[in-house]
C-alpha positions in Angstrom: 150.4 67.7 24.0 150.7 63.6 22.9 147.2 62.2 22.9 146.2 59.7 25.5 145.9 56.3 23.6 142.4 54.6 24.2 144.5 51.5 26.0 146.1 54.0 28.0 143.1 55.7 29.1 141.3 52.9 29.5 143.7 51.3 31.7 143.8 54.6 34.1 139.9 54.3 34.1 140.3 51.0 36.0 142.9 52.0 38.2 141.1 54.9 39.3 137.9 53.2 40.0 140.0 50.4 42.2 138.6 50.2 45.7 135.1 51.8 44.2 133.2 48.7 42.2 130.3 50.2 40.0 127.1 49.6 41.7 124.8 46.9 40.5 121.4 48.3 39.8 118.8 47.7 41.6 115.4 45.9 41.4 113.6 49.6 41.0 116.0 50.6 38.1 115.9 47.2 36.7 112.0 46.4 36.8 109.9 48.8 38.5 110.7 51.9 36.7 110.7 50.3 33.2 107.6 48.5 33.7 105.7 51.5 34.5 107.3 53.5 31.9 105.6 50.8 29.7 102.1 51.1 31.2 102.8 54.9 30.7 103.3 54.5 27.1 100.3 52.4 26.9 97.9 54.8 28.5 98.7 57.1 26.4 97.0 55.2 23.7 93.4 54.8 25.5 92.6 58.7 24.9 93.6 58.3 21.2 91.3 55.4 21.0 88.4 57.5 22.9 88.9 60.8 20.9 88.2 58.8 17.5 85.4 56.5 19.0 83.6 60.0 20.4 83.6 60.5 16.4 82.1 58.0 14.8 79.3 59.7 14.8 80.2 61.0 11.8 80.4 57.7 10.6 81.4 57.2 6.8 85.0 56.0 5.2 87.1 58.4 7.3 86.0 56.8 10.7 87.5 53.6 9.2 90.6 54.8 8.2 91.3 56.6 11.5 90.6 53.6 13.7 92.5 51.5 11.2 95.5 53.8 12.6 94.8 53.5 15.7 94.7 50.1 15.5 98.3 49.8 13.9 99.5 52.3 16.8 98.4 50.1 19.6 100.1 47.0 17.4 103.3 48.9 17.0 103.6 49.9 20.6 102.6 46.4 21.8 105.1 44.3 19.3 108.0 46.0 21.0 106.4 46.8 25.3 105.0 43.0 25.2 108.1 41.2 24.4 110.4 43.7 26.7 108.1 42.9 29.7 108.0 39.2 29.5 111.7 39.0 28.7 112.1 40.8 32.4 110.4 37.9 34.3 113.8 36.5 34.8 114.5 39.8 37.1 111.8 38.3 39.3 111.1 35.5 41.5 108.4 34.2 39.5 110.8 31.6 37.7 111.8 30.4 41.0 110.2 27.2 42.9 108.7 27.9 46.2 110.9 26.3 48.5 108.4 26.7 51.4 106.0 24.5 49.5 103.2 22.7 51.8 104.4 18.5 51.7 100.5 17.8 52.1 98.5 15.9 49.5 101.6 14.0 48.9 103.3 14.8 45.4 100.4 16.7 44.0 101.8 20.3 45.0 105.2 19.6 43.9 104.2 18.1 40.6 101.6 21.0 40.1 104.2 23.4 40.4 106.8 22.0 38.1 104.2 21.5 35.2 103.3 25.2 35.7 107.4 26.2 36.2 108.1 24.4 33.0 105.3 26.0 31.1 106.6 29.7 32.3 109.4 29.2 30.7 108.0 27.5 27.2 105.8 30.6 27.3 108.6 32.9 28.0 110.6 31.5 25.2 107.8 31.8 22.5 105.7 34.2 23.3 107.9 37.2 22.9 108.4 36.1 19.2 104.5 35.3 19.0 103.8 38.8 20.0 106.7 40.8 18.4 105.6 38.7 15.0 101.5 39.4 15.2 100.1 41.9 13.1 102.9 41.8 10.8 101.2 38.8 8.5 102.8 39.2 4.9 106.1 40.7 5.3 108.6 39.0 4.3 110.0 37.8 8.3 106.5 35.4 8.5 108.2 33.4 5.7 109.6 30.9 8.6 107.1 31.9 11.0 105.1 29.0 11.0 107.8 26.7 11.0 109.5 27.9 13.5 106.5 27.6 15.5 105.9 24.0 14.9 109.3 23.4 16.0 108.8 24.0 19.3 104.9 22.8 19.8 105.5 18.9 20.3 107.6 19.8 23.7 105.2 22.0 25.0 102.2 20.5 23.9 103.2 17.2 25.3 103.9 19.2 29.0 100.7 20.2 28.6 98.8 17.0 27.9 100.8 15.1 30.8 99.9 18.1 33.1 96.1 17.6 32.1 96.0 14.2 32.5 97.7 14.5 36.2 95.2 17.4 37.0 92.0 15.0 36.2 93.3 12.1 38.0 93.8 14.5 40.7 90.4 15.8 40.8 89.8 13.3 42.9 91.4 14.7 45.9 88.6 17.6 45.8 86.1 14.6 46.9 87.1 15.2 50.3 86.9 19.0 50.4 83.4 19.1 48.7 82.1 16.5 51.2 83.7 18.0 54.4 82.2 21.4 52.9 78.8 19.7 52.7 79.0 18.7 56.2 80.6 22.3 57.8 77.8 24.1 55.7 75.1 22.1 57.8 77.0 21.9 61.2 79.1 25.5 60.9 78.7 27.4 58.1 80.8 30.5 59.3 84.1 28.7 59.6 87.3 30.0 58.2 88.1 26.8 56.9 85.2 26.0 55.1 85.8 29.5 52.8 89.3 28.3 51.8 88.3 24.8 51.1 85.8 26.6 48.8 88.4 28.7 47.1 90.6 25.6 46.5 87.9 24.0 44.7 86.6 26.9 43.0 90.3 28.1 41.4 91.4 24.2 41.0 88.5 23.6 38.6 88.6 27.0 37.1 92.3 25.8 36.7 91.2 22.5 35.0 89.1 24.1 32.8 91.5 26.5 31.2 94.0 23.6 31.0 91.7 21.7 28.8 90.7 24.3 26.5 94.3 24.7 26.0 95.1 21.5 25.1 92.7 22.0 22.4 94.4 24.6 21.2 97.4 22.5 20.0 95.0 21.2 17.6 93.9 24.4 15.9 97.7 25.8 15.8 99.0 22.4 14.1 96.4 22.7 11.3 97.1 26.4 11.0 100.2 26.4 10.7 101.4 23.4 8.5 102.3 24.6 5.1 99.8 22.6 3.4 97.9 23.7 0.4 95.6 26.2 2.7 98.5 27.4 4.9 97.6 31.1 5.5 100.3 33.0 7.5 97.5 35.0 9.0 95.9 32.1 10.5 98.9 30.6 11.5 100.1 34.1 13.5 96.5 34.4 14.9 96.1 30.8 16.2 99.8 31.1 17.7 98.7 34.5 19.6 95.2 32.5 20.7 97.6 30.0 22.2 100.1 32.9 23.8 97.0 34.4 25.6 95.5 30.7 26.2 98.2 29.7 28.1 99.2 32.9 30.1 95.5 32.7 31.5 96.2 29.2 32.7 99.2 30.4 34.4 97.3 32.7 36.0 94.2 31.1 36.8 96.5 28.9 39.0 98.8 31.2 40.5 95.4 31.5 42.4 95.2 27.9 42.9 97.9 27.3 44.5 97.3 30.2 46.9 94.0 28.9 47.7 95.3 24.9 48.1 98.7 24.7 48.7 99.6 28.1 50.7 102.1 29.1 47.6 102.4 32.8 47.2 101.8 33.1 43.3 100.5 36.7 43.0 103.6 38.0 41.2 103.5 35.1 38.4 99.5 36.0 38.6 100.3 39.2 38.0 103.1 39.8 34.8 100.6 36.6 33.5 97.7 38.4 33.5 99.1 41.6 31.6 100.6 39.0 29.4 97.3 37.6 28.6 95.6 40.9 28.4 98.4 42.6 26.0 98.0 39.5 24.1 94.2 40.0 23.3 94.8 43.7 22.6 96.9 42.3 19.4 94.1 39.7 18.3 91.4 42.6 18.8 94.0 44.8 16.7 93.5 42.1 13.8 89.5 42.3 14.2 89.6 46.2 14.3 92.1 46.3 10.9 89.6 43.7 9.3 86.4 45.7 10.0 87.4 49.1 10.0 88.4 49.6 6.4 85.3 47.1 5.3 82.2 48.3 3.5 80.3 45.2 4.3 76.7 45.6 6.3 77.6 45.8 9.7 81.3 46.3 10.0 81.6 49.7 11.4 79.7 47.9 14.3 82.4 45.0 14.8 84.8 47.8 14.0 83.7 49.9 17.5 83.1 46.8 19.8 86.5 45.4 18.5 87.8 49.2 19.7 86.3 48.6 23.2 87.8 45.4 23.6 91.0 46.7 23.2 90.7 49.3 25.4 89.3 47.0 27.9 92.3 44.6 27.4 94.7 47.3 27.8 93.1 48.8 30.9 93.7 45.4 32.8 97.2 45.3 31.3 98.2 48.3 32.9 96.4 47.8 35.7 98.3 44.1 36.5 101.8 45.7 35.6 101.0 47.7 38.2 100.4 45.4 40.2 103.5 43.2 39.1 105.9 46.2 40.1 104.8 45.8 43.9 103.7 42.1 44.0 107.2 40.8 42.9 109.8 40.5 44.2 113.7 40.4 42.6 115.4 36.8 41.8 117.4 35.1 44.2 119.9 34.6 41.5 120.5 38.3 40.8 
């Protein structure tokens, strides 16, 4: 019998399937199931960090070595679950301006939500790299890290300087809200409104907080990172991580805040933010673990555990806000 030629066969393929398109997959198969495959993978991790923190009673050099391990394990599995989830935002709405957004307060909720659009995206583009890079100081991909990184600070850090400067000159427009509060918490202090005009004001300053702190951050990750006579690629990596986690709690902070004053359903950009943030702190708690954990220095076997709680901590509330991310959002528009 003459063999089929691969042409041949793949032609038939198509005819036969005429009339019966493949199915497109759906938002379950695309986002659901792999982000809770993830959170699977990374609670599998938390009894391994238990099991040797139950054992350092024992104390001594091994204790070190085995949370050392531990601490590369949680790394490992990070650099490659971290990156895959953030590169799936795109399979959400989250990118996507709400075009139900409130035309009160004039340009303010508009504006507010293109400042915090654009810096999605800045962090979408970076941080997968940030994280995938982190841990890995001294091999020979960090060569270009820092460069790299620079190279795409002065957009994002001049975003992020308008946006603060727009969010303190529109403080002001909380002056109305406190003083109405004042006067509903003498006259009716049970009204519905009154507790929303609090939660605007709460999460808008909480907001304008965050946003300044990350400003800041600019600063350290410029110095860090120029290759300069003290250039260390370890401080460079660390700083860029500090801003990754920075910024994703900014995002999240207000998703809230523009719940709370503009009506603008956030809570699935709240959400993949916050497990953004959290896996990013894991890493930088990986780097404090693999410092202490191996050192004979007076008190290091201390740092060493508390460093091991706070990654367990930060990947608890990972999990728990992927979780949350696979019911809370919903799929693009544009899929």
């Amino acid at each position: 019998m003459v063999k089929m030629s691969v042409a041949v066969a793949a032609l038939l393929g198509v005819v036969s399937t005429l009339g019966h398109p493949a199915q497109t997959p759906t938002f379950r198969e695309q986002f659901v199931e792999p982000v809770l495959k993830m959170a699977s993978d990374i609670e599998q991790l938390e009894p391994k960090i238990l099991e040797q923190l139950s054992s350092s009673v024992d104390g001594g050099y091994k204790f070190g070595l085995q949370m050392f391990d531990v601490s590369n394990e949680v790394q490992e599995l990070l650099r490659h679950v971290a990156p895959s989830y953030i590169e799936m935002y795109n399979l959400t709405s989250a990118p996507e301006p709400d075009e139900q957004l409130t035309k009160d307060y004039g340009d303010l909720p508009e504006t507010a939500q293109q400042e915090l659009l654009d810096m999605l995206k800045w962090s979408m583009k970076i941080a997968p790299e940030v994280i995938a890079m982190s841990g890995k100081a001294g091999v020979k991909e960090m060569a270009s890290f820092g460069k790299d990184v620079l190279a795409q600070l002065p957009e994002a850090e001049k975003h992020v300087k308008q946006a603060m400067m727009n969010a303190w000159t529109d403080a002001k427009l909380q002056l109305p809200r406190m003083e109405s509060l004042t006067l509903n918490v003498t006259e009716n202090p049970v009204q519905g409104e009154m507790v929303h005009k609090v939660a605007c004001a709460a999460d808008y300053a909480t907001s304008l907080g965050k946003l300044t702190q990350l400003y800041s951050s600019f600063v350290t990750i410029t110095s860090d990172c120029e290759n300069g006579e003290d250039y260390q690629v370890e401080d460079c990596a660390s700083s860029a991580l500090d801003l990754v986690a920075r910024q994703s709690a900014f995002i999240a902070d207000s998703s809230k805040m523009m719940w709370s004053c503009f009506d603008s359903h956030w809570g699935c950009t709240h959400a993949l933010m916050v497990a953004t943030t959290e896996m990013s702190k894991a890493m930088a708690e990986g780097d404090a673990m693999k410092a202490m954990c191996k050192s004979t220095e007076s008190g290091a076997k201390t740092i060493c555990e508390m460093s091991a709680f706070n990654v367990l901590g930060h990947l608890g509330y990972a999990v728990g806000a992927m979780h949350l991310s696979t019911t809370s959002c919903a799929q693009a528009t544009t899929q």
